[in-house]
C-alpha positions as CSV (number, residue, x, y, z in Angstrom):
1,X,-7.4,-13.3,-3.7
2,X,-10.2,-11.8,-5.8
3,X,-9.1,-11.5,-9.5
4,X,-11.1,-9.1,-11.8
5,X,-10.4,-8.3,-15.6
6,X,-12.1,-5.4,-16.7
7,X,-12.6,-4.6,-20.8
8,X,-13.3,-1.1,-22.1
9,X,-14.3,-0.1,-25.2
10,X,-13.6,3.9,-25.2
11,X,-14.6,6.1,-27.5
12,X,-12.4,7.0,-30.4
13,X,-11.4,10.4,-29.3
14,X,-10.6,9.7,-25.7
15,X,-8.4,6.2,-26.9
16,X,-5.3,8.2,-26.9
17,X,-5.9,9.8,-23.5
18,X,-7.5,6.8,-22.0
19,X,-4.8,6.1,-19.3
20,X,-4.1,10.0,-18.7
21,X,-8.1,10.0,-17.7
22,X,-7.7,7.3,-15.5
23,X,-4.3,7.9,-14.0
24,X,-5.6,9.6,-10.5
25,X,-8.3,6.3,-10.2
26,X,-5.2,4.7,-10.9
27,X,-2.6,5.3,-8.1
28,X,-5.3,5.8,-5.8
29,X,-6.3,2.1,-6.3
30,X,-2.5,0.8,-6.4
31,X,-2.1,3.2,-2.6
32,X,-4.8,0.9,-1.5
33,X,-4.1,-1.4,1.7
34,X,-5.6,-4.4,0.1
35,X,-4.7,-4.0,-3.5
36,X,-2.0,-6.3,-5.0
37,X,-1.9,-5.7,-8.7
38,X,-3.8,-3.1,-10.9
39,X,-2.7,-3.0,-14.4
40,X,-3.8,-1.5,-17.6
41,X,-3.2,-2.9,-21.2
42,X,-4.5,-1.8,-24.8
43,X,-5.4,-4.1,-27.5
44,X,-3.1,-4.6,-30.1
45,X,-6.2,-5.6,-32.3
46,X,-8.2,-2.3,-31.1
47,X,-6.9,0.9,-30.2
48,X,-10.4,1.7,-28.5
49,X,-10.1,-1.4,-25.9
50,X,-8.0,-1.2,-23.1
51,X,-8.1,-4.1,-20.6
52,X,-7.7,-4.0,-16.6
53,X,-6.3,-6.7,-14.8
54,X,-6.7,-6.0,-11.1
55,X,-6.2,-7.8,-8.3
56,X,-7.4,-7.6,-4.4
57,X,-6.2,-9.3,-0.9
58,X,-10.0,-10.1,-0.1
59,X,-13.5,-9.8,-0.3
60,X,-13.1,-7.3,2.1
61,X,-10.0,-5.5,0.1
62,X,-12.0,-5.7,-2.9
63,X,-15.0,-4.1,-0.6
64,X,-13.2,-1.1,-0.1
65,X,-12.4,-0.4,-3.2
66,X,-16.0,-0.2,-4.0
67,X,-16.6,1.8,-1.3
68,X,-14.0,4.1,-1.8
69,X,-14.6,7.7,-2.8
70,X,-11.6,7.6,-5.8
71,X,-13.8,4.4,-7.4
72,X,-17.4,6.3,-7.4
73,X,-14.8,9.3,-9.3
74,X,-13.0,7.0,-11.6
75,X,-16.4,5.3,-12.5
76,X,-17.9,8.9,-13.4
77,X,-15.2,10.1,-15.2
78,X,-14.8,7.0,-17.1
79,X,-18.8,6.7,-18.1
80,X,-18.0,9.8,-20.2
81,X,-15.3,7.9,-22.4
82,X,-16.9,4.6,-23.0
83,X,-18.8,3.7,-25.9
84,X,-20.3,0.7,-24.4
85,X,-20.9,-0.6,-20.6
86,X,-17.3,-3.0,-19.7
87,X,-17.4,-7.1,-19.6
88,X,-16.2,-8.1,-16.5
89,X,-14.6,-11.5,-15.2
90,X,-14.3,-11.3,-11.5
91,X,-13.5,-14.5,-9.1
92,X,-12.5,-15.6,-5.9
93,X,-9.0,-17.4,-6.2
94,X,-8.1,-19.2,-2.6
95,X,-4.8,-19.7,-1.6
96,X,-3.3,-17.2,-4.2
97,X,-2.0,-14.1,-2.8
98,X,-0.8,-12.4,-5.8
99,X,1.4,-13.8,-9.5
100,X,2.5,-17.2,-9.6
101,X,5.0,-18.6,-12.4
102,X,4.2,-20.2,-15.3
103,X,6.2,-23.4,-15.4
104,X,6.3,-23.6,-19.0
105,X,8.6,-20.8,-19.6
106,X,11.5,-19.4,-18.8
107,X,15.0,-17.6,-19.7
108,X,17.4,-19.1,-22.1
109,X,20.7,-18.4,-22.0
110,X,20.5,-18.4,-26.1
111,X,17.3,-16.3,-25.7
């Protein structure tokens, strides 16, 4: 599995429409054969960063995506709501095809 964490810093004015910019980038990347997770979160510290937590099947998934005419769109559109260039973490995870559980955790029935 690749596994890539994306961090944006937006502009102030587009923080509030930050995920209605990116929506159509969005599902087009979830409709994609090789993607298994692709998930957007805001800062509770910063309204202005939003994080992406994406996941891919492959090399070759994550390829494609690339590749893909919706990325080279969502990249444009997004480069005019950033206020700086995104920190990325992005690794190759063998054996993992997707979520695991955390051991440490789980339900009570008191919870």
């Amino acid at each position: 599995m690749i596994f890539i964490t994306v961090k944006f810093t937006v502009r102030p004015e587009h923080a509030e429409g930050w995920l209605d910019l990116v929506d159509d980038f969005t599902r087009a990347t979830r409709a994609e054969p090789g993607n298994l997770f692709f998930e957007w979160s805001r800062s509770v510290d910063d309204p202005t960063v939003f994080y992406l937590v994406e996941g891919f099947r492959d090399g070759e998934a994550g390829k494609a995506h690339v590749e893909a005419d919706h990325f080279k769109a969502g990249t444009e559109t997004m480069s005019g709501a950033v206020a700086t260039r995104p920190s990325i973490v992005s690794t190759e995870i063998p054996g993992m095809d997707g979520w695991g559980e955390m051991g440490e955790v789980s339900p009570r029935e008191d919870g």
